[in-house]
C-alpha positions, 0 to 999 in steps of 0.5 A: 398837617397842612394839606392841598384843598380840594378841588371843584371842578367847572366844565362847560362850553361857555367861558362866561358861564365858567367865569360865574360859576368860579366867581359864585364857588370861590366866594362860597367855599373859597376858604376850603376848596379851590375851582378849577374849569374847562371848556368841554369835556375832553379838555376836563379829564385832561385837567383831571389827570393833571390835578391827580399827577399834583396830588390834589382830591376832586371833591365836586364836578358841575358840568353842562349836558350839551357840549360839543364833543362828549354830553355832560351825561358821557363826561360825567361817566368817564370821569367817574372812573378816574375819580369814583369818590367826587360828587357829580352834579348836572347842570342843564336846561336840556338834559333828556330824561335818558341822559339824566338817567345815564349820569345816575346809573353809571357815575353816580350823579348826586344831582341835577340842577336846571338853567338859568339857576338861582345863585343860592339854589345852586350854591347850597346844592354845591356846598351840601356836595363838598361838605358830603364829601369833606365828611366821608374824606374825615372819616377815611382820615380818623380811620387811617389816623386811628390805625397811626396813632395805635401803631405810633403808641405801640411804637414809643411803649416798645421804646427804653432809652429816653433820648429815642423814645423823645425823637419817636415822639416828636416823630409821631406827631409829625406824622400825625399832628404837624407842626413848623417847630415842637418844643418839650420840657420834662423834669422826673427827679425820681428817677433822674430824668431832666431834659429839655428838647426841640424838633424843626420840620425840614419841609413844608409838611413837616415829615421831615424833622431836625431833633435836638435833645438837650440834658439839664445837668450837661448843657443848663444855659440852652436847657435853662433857655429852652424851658422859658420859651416853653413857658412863654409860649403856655402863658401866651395861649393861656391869655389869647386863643391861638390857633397856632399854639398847641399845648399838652402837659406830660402826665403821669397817670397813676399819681396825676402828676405833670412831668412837663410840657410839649408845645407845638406851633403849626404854620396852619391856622385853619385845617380844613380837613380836621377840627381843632378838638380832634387835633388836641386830642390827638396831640393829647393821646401821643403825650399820654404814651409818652408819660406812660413810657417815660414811666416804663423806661424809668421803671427799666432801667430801674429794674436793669439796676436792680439786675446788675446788683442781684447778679453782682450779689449772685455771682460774689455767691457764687465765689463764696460757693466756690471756695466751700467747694474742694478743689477737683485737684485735691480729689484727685490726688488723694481718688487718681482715677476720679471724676465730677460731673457738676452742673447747676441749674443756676449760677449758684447751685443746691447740689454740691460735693464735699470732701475732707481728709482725716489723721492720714488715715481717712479720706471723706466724700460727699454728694449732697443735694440741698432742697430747691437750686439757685440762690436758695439751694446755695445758701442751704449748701453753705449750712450743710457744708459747714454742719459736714466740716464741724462733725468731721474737722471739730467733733473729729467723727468718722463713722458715715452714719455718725456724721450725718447724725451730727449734720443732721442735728447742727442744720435743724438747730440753724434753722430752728433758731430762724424759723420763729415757729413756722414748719420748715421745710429745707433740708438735705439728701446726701451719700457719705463716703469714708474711704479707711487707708489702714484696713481698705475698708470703705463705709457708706451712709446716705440721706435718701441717697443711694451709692452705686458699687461695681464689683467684678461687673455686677451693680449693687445699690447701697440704699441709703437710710429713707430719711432726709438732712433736717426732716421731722424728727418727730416722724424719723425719732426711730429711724437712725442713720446706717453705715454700710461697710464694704470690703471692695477690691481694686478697680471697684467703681463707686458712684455718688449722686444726686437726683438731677440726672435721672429727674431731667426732664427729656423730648419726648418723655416727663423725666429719664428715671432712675432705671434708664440712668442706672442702665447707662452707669452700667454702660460707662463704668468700665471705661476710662474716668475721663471718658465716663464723665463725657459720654454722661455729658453727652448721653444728657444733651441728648436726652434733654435736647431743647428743653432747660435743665431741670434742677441740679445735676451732680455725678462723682465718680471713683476707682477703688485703686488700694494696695496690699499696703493699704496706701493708695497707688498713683 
């Protein structure tokens, strides 16, 4: 980026002297520096003001001791406070040992140099001071440029949409770089990038920038025109050295491959302030980031495909699910005075319940808790409730035990047949109820899962057979499947469920336990069904406060209401 030249700063009380001096500095360093001169030392922190309102840097005074009105020593000192950074140098034939002291102690003198002097002494001891300080304003810069370049870098990686990421880019080396006009080419068939783009500085420091940003397949003609120029401008610089031209292949680090180009022409052929090689690096390390975030940008919007597809996939499991699961209308014809509370962890869930009607005569109810959630629960949940529908629908079974002997067999034999040998490890906990409309007998088995029955105020817990859908039938070969048979009467409350609630985990406690989510059964069970599931709800928000939901959570809950007559009364 262009910058001002330095200044070197002439102050004596003879104006030819100040005449050689401007003449011997310009021919010197010229190139570099500007000169600058006054006639006294009241007059040059006047110009020093002006030159620091007009956002130049002094790099070097040379100023006589005796002066009227301040001493060169007096001078040098004041001038000091204003530009601390400059190196000052006296030059006096009548300079006192205490006023070249002075200048050292108090403004830093970098040297003095006697009259009448030798062109060439003097010189080298000017050109030694200004490149001091060119050396020590190059290291504030690679510095500063280091901190810009990081903090530009951690800009363009946290960039996904490429057209932003391209005029971060192009801003980045504005910023850092310079340049009067930018050119860039990239082509990244694999992931469907091809685009050509330019970038114009609105002003002469090219901070202010004009980015057009052209898409191959919208606009070939101008992609097509674009693309030439970039290559005409790499093959003039590939047959003459021109330091106007930058150019930087964008590249993929992993494979080496080039992606494209970036070409740069800078209104500035000498940078006095930076070598060439630092500005190509520069350049280079900003394209680095580039290709690497062209990369991640891809790879994103790769990964947000891939996304919508697993989430399509999800949520057309999620309908499948669905429509295995009865309707709550169903239940609630045949169980009026009923609710579910089901909540998946997931989309899709592990847990889900299960409900059947057989010859008007039976009514079935299932809470089952299938091992994992999310998609691998769901996909276990759809053997299960198919290997339940079998044994009722089709076997036509209807002792509680006697089906999840039939479940239990059909799922290990499903999955078996796609284990190729190795151990499994999924299966099923359940609690299974059959509700018998002629006798108003009810028969409950389960599969690690217990049924609560309230009669009359009093919890019992019908404990289930302490084996799981699926487990080793090697260990469980003597361990059969119970029924228990119950005899409840009206307004009797029973409940289903799975390990969910009393797993989940709470602030200030690893889980609430199956004591506490008994105690709370026992205070809700005697209120309105509808009011039951809430206060459940409600009790587990507040248990669980900020902390994600554990694992699946299903509660069913039902009010035994059988006549005399054996028939439900709504």
């Amino acid at each position: 980026m262009p910058i001002k030249k330095p200044v070197i700063l002439c102050v004596d009380d003879e104006k030819i002297i100040l005449d050689s001096l401007q003449e011997q500095v310009l021919n010197r360093l010229g190139e570099r520096f500007e000169c600058e001169v006054a006639q006294g030392g009241e007059e040059a922190l006047e110009l020093i003001e002006e030159i620091q309102t007009d956002n130049q840097d002094i790099a070097v005074i040379i100023s006589d001791q005796l002066m009227p009105g301040l001493k060169g020593d007096e001078f040098l000192i004041a001038a000091h406070k204003k530009v601390p950074e400059a190196y000052k140098i006296l030059l006096t034939g009548q300079a006192t040992l205490d006023a070249v002291r002075n200048a050292i102690n108090h403004a830093r003198l970098y040297r003095y140099v006697m009259k009448p002097w030798r062109e060439d002494d003097l010189m080298l001891t000017v050109e030694e001071a200004a490149e001091a300080y060119l050396q020590k304003i190059r290291l504030q810069m690679y510095t500063r440029l280091l901190r810009d370049i990081n903090n530009l870098t951690q800009k363009l990686s946290g960039e996904r949409e490429i057209n932003k990421l391209i005029e971060k880019y192009f801003e980045s080396l504005a910023e850092t770089v310079g340049f009067t006009s930018a050119k860039i080419a990239i082509d990244y068939p694999q992931q469907g990038i091809s685009l050509q783009a330019m970038a114009n500085a609105l002003s002469a420091y090219a901070k202010k920038i004009q980015v057009q940003v052209l898409d191959a397949y919208a606009d070939p003609e101008k992609a097509r025109q674009l693309r030439v120029e970039i290559q005409e401008a790499i093959e003039q610089t590939m047959l003459e050295e021109n330091a106007n031209i930058l150019v930087a292949p964008i590249r993929l680090q992993q494979s080496a491959r080039d992606l494209g180009y970036v070409v740069l022409e800078r209104s500035e052929v000498v940078d006095f302030l930076r070598e060439q090689r630092e500005i190509q690096n520069t350049l280079q390390t900003l394209t680095s980031q580039l290709a690497i975030s062209l990369e991640n940008a891809a790879l994103y919007h790769t990964i947000l495909e891939q996304k919508k597809e697993l989430e399509d996939s999800i949520a057309y499991a999620r309908r499948i699910q669905r429509a295995l699961i009865p309707s709550e209308e169903i239940i609630r014809y045949h169980l009026p005075e009923s609710f579910i509370l089901y909540l998946p962890k997931a989309v899709v869930s592990g847990d889900f319940y299960w409900f059947s009607e057989q010859g008007g005569r039976y009514v079935y109810l299932a809470a089952v808790d299938c091992t994992g959630h999310g998609v691998p629960g769901a996909f276990m949940s759809v053997l299960v409730s198919n290997a339940l529908s079998y044994a009722v629908n089709e076997m036509g079974v209807s002792d509680p035990a006697g089906i999840l002997q039939v479940v239990d067999a059909q799922v290990r034999e499903k999955l078996q047949s796609q284990s190729q040998g190795e151990v499994i490890q999924d299966g099923a906990e359940m609690a299974v109820v059959q509700i018998d409309l002629q006798s108003g007998e009810v028969f409950v088995a389960g599969a690690k899962r217990p049924v609560l029955h309230y009669s009359g105020g009093q919890r019992q817990e019908i404990p289930p057979t302490p084996r799981a859908i699926a487990d080793d039938p090697e260990l469980f070969r003597n361990v059969p499947f119970q029924s228990h048979r119950i005899r409840p009467q009206p307004g009797d409350m029973f409940f289903l469920f799975s390990d969910g609630y009393p797993d989940q985990e709470g602030q200030e406690r690893p889980r609430m336990g199956t004591r506490r989510f008994y105690e709370l059964i026992d205070e809700v069970h005697r209120l309105p069904l509808h009011e039951q599931s809430k206060v459940l709800e409600q009790r587990l928000r507040e248990w669980k406060g900020d902390i994600p939901q554990t694992d699946d959570i299903l509660i069913i809950g039902f009010r035994y209401q059988l006549s005399r007559s054996a028939s439900f009364s709504l």
